[in-house]
C-alpha positions in Angstrom: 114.8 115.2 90.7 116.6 115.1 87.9 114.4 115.4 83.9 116.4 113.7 80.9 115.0 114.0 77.3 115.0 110.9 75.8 117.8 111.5 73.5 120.2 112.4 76.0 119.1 109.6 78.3 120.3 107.1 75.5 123.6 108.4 74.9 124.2 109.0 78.9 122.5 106.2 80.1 124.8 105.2 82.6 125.1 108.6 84.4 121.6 108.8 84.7 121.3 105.3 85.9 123.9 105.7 88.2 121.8 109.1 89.3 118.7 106.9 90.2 121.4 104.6 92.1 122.7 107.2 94.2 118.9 108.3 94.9 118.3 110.7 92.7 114.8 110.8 90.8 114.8 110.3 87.0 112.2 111.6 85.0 111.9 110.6 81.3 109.0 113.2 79.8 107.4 111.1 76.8 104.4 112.4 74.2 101.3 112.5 75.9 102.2 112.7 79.7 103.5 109.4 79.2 106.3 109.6 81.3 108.9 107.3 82.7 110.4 107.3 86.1 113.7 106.0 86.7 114.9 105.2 90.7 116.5 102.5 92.4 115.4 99.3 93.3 116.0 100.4 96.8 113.1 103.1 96.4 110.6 101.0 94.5 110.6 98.1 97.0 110.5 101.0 99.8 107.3 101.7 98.0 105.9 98.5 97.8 106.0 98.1 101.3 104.2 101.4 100.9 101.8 100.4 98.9 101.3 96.7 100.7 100.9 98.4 104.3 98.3 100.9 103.0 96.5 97.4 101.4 96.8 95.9 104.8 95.8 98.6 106.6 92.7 99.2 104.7 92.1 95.8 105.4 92.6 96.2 109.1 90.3 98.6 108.8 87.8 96.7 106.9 87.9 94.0 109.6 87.5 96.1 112.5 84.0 98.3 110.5 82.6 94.6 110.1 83.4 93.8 113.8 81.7 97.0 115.4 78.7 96.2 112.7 78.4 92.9 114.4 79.3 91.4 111.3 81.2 88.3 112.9 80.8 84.4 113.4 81.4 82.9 116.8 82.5 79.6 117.7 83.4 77.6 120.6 87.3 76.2 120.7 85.6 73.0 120.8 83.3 74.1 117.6 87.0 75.3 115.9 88.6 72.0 117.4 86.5 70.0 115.7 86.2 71.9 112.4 89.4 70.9 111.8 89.4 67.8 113.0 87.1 67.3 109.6 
């Protein structure tokens, strides 16, 4: 991890960005712990799957609770075949 005031990450900026290209984590510390990060678009879609898996997941989970609660509908193939027959 690499930290970058913001004064040197304007005059430098394409070492840094080049950093965050090669991997490296670029933090940008800003007034009142508003801080920037600064990686590849490599690592932020690796977290986005992430982050959708652990959504789907939870899901997953959500579906299975309501199952063991008894919380389902049931319904014949014919009852489905004809729902969307509608």
């Amino acid at each position: 991890m690499t930290i970058v005031k913001q004064m040197d990450l304007r005059s430098n900026i394409k070492k840094y960005l080049d950093l965050a290209f090669s991997g490296e984590t670029v933090v940008v510390p800003r007034k009142e712990n508003k801080n920037v990060i600064i990686l590849s678009e490599k690592e932020y879609k690796e977290l986005e799957k992430a982050r959708n898996n652990m959504a789907y997941l939870a899901m997953l989970d959500e579906s299975d609770r309501q199952v063991r609660e008894g919380k389902v509908i049931v319904k014949t193939m014919e009852e489905l075949e004809a729902m969307a027959a509608e």
